[in-house]
C-alpha positions as CSV (number, residue, x, y, z in Angstrom):
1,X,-1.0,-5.3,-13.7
2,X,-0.9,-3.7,-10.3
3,X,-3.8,-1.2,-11.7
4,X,-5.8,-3.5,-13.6
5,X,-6.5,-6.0,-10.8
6,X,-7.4,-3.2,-8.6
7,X,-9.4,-1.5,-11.1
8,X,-11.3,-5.3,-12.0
9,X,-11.7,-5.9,-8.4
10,X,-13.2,-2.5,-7.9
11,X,-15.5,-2.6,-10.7
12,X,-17.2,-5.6,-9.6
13,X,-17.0,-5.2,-5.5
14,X,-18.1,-1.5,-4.8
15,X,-21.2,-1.1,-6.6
16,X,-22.8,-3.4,-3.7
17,X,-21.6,-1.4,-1.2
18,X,-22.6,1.8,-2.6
19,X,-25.9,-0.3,-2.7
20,X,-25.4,-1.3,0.6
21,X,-24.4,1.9,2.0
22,X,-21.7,0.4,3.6
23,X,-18.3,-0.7,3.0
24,X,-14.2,-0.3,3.2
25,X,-11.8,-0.9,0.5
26,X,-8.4,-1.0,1.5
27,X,-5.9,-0.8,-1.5
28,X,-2.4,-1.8,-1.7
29,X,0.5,0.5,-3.2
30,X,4.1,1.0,-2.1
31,X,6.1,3.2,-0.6
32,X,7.6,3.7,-3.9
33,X,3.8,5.2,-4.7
34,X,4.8,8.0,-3.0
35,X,8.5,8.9,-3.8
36,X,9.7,7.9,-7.1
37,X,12.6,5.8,-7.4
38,X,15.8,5.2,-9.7
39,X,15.6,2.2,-11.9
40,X,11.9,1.9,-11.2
41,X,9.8,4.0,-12.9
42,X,7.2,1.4,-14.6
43,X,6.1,0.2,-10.3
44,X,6.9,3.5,-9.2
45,X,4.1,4.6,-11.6
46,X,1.6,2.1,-11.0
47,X,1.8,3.1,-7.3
48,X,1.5,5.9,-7.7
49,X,-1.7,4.9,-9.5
50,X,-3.3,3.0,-6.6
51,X,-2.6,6.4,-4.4
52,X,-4.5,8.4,-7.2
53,X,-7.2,5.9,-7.8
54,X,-7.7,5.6,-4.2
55,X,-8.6,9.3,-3.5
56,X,-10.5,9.8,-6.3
57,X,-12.9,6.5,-5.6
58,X,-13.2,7.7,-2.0
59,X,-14.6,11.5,-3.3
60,X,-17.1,9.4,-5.6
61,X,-18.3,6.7,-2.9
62,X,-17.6,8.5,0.7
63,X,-21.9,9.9,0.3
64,X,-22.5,6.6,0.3
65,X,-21.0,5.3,3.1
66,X,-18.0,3.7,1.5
67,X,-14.7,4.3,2.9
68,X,-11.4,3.8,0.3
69,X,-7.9,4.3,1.6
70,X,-4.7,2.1,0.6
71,X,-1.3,1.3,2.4
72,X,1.9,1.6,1.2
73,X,4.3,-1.0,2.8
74,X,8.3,0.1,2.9
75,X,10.7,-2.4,3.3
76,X,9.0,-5.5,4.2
77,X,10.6,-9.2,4.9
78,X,9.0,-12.7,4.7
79,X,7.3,-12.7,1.5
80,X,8.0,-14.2,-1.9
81,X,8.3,-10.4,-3.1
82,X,11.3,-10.2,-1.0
83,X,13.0,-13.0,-1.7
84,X,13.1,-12.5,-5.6
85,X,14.0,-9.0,-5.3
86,X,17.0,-10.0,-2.2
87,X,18.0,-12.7,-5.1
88,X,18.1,-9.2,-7.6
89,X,19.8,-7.3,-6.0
90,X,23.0,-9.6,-4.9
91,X,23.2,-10.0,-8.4
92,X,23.7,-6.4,-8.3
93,X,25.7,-6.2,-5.8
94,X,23.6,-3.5,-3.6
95,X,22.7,-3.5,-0.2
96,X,20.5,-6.5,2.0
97,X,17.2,-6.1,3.3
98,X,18.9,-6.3,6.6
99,X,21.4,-4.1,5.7
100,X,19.4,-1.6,5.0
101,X,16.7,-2.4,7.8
102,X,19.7,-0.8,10.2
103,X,19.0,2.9,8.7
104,X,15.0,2.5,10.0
105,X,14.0,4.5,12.8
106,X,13.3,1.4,14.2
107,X,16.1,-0.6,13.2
108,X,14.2,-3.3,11.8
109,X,12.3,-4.4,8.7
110,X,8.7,-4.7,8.6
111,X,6.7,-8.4,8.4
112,X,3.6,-9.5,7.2
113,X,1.6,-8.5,10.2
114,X,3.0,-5.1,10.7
115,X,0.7,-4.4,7.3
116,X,-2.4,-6.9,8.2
117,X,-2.6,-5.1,11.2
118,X,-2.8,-1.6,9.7
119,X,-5.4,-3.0,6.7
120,X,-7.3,-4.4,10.0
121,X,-7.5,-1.0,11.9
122,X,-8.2,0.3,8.2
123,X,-11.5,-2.1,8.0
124,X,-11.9,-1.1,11.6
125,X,-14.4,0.9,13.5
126,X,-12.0,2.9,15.1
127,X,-10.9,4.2,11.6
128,X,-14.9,5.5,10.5
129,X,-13.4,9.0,9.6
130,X,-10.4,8.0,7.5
131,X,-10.9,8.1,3.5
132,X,-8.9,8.8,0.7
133,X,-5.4,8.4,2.7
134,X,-2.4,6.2,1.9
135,X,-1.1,5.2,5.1
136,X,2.9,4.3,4.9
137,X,3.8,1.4,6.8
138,X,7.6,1.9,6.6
139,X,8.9,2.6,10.2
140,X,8.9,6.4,9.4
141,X,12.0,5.8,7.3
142,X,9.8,7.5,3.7
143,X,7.9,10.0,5.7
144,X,5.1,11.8,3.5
């Protein structure tokens, strides 16, 4: 699901802006698109998907004046997403998002706006020579 809808939405937005000569795409993957992880091979996978995807759309469109990079969000609070998995894993037993959120750098989990912000410098001006990166939004905790 996580490459389809990326892939769909692709298809059907960047052929105008290769028209266009003119455009950003900003995709979303994970942290976990970066570092594979225990128990979650299957989103681990299609992460890593959306990182692949990503560079390789940006070598076909960047002539045409189409920008493609992605974000991969760490641990991130305040979303639906992070509710059901909180739910998961006390069922398991493991470790709280703020629990964990105490071994960041920055001693705190990420929100909402911490990744809006980066997709909006992404879409930016100020980011006209970036292409085909995966920026990690994750408080230097999964460093690259």
């Amino acid at each position: 699901m996580n490459v389809d809808g990326l892939f769909h939405v692709t298809r059907a937005v960047v052929p105008s802006m290769v028209e266009r000569r003119s455009g950003v795409v900003v995709n979303i993957a994970s942290w976990m698109g970066k570092a594979g992880v225990a128990q979650h091979g299957a989103y681990c996978a299609s992460k890593f998907a959306i990182v692949a995807l990503t560079q390789t759309l940006a070598t076909e469109v960047g002539e045409h004046g189409v920008r493609v990079n992605a974000v991969a969000p760490g641990l991130i609070v305040g979303t639906r997403m992070r509710e059901e998995a909180e739910i998961d894993r006390r069922a398991k037993g493991l470790e709280s998002a703020e629990s964990r959120a105490r071994s960041i750098p920055l001693r705190r989990a990420g929100a909402p706006e911490d990744v809006a912000n980066t997709v909006a410098f992404l879409c930016s001006d100020q980011a006209t020579y970036i292409t085909g990166e995966t920026v990690g939004i994750t408080s230097g905790l999964w460093n690259d």
